[in-house]
C-alpha positions in Angstrom: -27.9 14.0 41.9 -25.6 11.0 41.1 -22.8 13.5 40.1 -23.0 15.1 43.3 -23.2 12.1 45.4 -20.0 10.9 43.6 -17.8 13.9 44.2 -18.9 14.3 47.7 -18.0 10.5 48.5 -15.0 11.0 46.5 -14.1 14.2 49.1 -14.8 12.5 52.2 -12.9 9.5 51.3 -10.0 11.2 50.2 -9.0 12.1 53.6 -7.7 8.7 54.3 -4.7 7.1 53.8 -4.3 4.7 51.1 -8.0 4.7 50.3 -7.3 4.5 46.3 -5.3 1.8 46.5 -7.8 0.1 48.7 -9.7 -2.7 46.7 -13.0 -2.1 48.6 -13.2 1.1 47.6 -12.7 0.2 43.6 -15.6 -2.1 43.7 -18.1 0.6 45.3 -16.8 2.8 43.7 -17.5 0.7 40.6 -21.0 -0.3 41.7 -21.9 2.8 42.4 -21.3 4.4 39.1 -23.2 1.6 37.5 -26.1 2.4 39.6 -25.6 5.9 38.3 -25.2 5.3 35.1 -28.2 2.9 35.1 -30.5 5.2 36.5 -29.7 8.1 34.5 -30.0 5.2 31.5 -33.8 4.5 32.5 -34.7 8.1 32.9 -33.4 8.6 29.2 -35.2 5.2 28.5 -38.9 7.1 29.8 -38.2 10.1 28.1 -37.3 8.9 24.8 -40.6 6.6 24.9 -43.0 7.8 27.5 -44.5 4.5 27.8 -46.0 2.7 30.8 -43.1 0.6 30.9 -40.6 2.5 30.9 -42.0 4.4 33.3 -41.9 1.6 35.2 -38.2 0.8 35.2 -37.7 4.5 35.8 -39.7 4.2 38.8 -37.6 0.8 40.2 -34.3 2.5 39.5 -35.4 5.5 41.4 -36.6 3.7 44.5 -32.8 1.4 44.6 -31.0 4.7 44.3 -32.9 6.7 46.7 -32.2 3.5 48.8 -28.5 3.3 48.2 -28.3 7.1 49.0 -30.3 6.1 52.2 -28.0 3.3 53.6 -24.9 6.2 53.2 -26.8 8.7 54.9 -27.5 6.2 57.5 -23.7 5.4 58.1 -23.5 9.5 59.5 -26.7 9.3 62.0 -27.9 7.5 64.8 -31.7 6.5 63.7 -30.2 3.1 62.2 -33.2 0.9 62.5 -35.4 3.8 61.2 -33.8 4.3 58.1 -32.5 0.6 57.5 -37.0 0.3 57.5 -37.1 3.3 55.0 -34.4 1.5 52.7 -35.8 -1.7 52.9 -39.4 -0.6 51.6 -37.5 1.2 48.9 -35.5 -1.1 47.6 -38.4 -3.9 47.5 -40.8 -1.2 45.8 -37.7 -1.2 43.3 -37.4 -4.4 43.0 -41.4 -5.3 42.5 -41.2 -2.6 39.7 -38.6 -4.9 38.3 -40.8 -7.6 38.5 -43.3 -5.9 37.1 -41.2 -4.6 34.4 -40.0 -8.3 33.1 -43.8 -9.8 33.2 -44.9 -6.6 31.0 -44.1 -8.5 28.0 -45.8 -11.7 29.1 -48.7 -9.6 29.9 -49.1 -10.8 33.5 -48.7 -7.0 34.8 -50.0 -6.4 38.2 -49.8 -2.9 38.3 -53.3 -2.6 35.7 -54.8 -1.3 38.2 -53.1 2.0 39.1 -53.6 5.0 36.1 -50.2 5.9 35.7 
C-alpha cells in the first residue's frame, strides 16, 4: 500500500515545476517514508512475535497511516469536515494504542478488557 501511495504522489507531483527542488516537498516526502517505513517495521514487529503488544503497535501504526492516506484523499474531494472527523478518530485510536503500548510494560494496560 505504502509503495503505491508513494509512486502515485510521486506522479502527480511531478507535473509541476520545480517541485524537487521545493523544500516542502523533501520534508513530506521524508515524513512520509518514515511513516512507511514505520508501519511496515510494526507489521514485521507482530509477525515475528505474535504478541499482544505488538499487536498493539501494529494496530496504532495502522490507524495513523490510514489517517495520513485520509487527509490526502481529502485534499481531491469536497466532503472536508466529513473526512477531517474520520481522520481525527483514527489518528487518536492510533495514538491511544501508543499509549497503551508504552504503559504495557508498567502493567497499567487498559485495553485487558478486550480478547484480542
Amino acid at each position: 500500500i505504502g509503495g503505491f501511495g508513494f509512486i502515485s504522489m510521486n506522479k502527480m507531483l511531478a507535473h509541476h515545476d520545480n517541485t524537487f527542488k521545493d523544500f516542502l516537498y523533501v520534508m513530506d516526502l521524508s515524513y512520509n517514508i518514515f511513516i512507511v517505513l514505520v508501519f511496515v517495521f510494526s507489521f514485521i514487529n507482530y509477525v515475528y512475535k505474535g504478541n499482544k503488544k505488538a499487536l498493539i503497535l501494529f494496530i496504532a501504526c495502522l490507524c495513523i497511516v490510514v489517517s495520513e492516506f485520509l487527509w490526502v484523499f481529502s485534499l481531491f474531494t469536497s466532503y472536508k469536515t466529513l473526512f477531517n472527523i474520520v481522520i481525527m478518530i483514527f489518528k487518536l485510536t492510533g495514538f491511544y494504542c501508543v499509549y497503551n503500548y508504552l504503559m504495557f510494560k508498567s502493567g497499567k494496560l487498559y485495553l485487558n478488557e478486550m480478547s484480542i
